[in-house]
N, C-alpha and C positions, 0 to 999 in steps of 0.2 A: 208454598209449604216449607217451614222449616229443614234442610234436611239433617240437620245433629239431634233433632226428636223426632220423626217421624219412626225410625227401625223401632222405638219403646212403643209406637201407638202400633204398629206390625207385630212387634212382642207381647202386648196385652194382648191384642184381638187374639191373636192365637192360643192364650191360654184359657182367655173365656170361651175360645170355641171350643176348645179339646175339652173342657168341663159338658157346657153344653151338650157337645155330641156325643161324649160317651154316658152322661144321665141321659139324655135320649135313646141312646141305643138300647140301655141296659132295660128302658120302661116299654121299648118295641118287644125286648127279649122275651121279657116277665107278665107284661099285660096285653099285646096285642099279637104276639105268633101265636097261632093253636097247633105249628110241627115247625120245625125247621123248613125256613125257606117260604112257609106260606104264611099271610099276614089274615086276618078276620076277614070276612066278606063286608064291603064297602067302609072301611078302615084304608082315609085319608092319611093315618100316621105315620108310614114310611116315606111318602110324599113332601109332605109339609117338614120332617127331618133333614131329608135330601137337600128342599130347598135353603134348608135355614144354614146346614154344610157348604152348599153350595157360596150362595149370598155373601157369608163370614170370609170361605176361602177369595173370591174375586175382591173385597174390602182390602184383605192383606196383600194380594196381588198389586192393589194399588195402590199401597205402601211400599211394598217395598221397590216399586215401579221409582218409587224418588228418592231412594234412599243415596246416598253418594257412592259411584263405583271408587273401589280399591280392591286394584287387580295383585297387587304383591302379597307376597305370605308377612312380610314384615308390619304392613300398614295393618293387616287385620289380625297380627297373631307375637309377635314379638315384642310388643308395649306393653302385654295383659300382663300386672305384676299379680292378680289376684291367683294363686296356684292351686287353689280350694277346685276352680273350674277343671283343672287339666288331671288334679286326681278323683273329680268323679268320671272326668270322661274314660282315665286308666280303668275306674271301677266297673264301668258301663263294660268295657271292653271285654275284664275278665267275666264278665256275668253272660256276656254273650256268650263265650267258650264252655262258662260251663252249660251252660243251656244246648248245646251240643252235645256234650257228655253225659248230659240224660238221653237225648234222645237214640245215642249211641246204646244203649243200655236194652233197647228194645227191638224186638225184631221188625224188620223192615227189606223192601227191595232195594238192588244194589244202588242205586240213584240216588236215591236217600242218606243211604249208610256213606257214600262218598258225600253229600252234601254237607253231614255234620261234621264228617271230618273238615272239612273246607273251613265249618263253622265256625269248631274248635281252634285251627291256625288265623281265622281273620280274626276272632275276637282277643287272639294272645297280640298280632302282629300289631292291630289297632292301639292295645294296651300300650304294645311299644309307642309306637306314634307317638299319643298324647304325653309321653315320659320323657320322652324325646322336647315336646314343645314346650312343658317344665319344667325343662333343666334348660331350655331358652337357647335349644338349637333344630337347625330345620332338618325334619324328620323326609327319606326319602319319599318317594311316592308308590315306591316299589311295596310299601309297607302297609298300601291303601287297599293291592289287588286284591289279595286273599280276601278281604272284607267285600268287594267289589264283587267277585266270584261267588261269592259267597249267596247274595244278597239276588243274583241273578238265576243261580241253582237255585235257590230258595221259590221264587218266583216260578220256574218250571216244572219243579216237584209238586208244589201246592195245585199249579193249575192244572196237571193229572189229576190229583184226586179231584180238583171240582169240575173239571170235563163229564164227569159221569152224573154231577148233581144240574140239571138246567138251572134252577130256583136262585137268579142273581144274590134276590132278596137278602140268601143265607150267607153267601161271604164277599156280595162285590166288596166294601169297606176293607177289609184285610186283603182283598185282592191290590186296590188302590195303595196301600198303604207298603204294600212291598214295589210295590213299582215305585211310590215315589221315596221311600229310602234306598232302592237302588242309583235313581238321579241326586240325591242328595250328596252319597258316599262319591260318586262317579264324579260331582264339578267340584268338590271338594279339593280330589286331589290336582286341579291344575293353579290351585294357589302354591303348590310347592316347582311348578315352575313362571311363578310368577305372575300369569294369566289367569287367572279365575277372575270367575263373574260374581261378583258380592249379590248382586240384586237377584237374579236366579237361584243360586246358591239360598239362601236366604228364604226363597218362596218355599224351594223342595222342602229345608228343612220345616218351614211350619206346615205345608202339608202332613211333614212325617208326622211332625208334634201329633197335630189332629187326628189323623189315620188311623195313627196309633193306637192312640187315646180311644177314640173307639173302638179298634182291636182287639182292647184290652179286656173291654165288658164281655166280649165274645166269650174272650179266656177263661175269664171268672165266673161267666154263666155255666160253659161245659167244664169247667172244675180240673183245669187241663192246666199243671205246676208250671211246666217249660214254654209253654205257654206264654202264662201268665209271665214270668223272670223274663222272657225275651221281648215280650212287649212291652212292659215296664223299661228296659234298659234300652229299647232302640225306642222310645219317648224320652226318658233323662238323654240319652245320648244326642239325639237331635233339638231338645229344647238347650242344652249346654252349646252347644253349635251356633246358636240362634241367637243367641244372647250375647257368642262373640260378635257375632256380624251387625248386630243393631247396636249394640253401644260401639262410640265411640273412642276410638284408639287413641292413648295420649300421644302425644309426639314426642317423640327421641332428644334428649338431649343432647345438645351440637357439641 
């Protein structure tokens, strides 16, 4: 297998899955739950979904299984002259903070209200990051944790409230979907000491893609704004990620 096209046939598959899965989701949402959490009686739908999620994500698995490792920040991030990438991912960043700042806005337990703060500082710190890498210098890593913290809180807060709910049904996908943008944010930063793994790296991110992406139907069924803005931005965020690592870095001129 090729490996300077393989990461695009890992980058398609994963946008025709995140399509897929989130029109799937949204047709399990709309025409086959009768409550949250419970699917119709002997309604194959969430099954045959699972599987087709499943199936797509092992396919990109073994893409990007061949993709060429390049473990340095400069091999995967210091040739991209396209700067379009690095101010949506600034945009991503601030979108995530503000998505904190609503959440900020409402009442909640103390776990929470510290989580969005955490929110609010990853998605500013991130912002820096990506401004950092187009202006085409290497951003610390220090600048990854708040995002990192973030994404982990996130992760412990949510599974409070679905401790109380049994019914997988109703949020495994967004469960999955923060766990794997917290791996994604996490291998990320060991390109900034040189050692990151492109081809893991690379899987997380299209899991996020996908995860996401159906996350998102979640969002837009229960009509829930911050929601919606922060799974939109942690999908452009990790499809912008994904797109560095599958193409092809030009090489430096000697």
């Amino acid at each position: 297998m090729n490996k300077k096209s393989v990461g695009i046939y890992a980058l398609v598959l994963t946008l025709l899955t995140a399509v897929v899965g989130g029109l799937m989701r949204w047709y399990l949402l709309k025409n086959v739950m009768v409550a949250r959490g419970i699917a119709q009686a002997g309604s194959h739908f969430p099954l045959a979904m699972a599987i087709v999620v499943v199936a797509c994500l092992v396919g990109i698995c073994v893409f990007t299984c061949y993709m060429e490792n390049r473990p340095s920040y400069s091999d995967n991030f210091s040739n991209i002259t396209n700067r379009q990438l690095y101010a949506t991912l600034t945009l991503c960043g601030i979108s995530i903070a503000l998505t904190g700042v609503l959440h900020l806005r409402q009442q909640q337990p103390a776990l929470e209200t510290a989580n969005f703060y955490v929110c609010v500082l990853g998605g500013l710190t991130f912002a820096v990051f990506a401004i950092l890498q187009m202006l085409r210098r290497r951003p610390h890593v220090l600048l990854l944790l708040p995002f990192c913290i973030f994404t982990l809180l996130q992760l412990v807060c949510d599974y409070r409230a679905w401790s109380g709910d049994p019914l997988m049904l109703d949020y495994c996908y967004t469960l999955l979907a923060d766990v794997v943008s917290m791996l994604a944010i996490f291998q990320l930063g060991g390109f900034c000491f040189d050692k990151g793994k492109r081809r893991i790296t690379a899987f997380w991110c299209s899991c996020g893609v996908v995860l996401n992406a159906i996350s998102l139907a979640d969002a837009i069924h229960v009509n829930t704004l911050s929601d919606i803005a922060y799974r939109s931005a942690m999908t452009l965020l990790l499809l912008v990620l994904l797109y560095l690592f599958c193409t092809e870095a030009k090489k430096s001129e000697a």
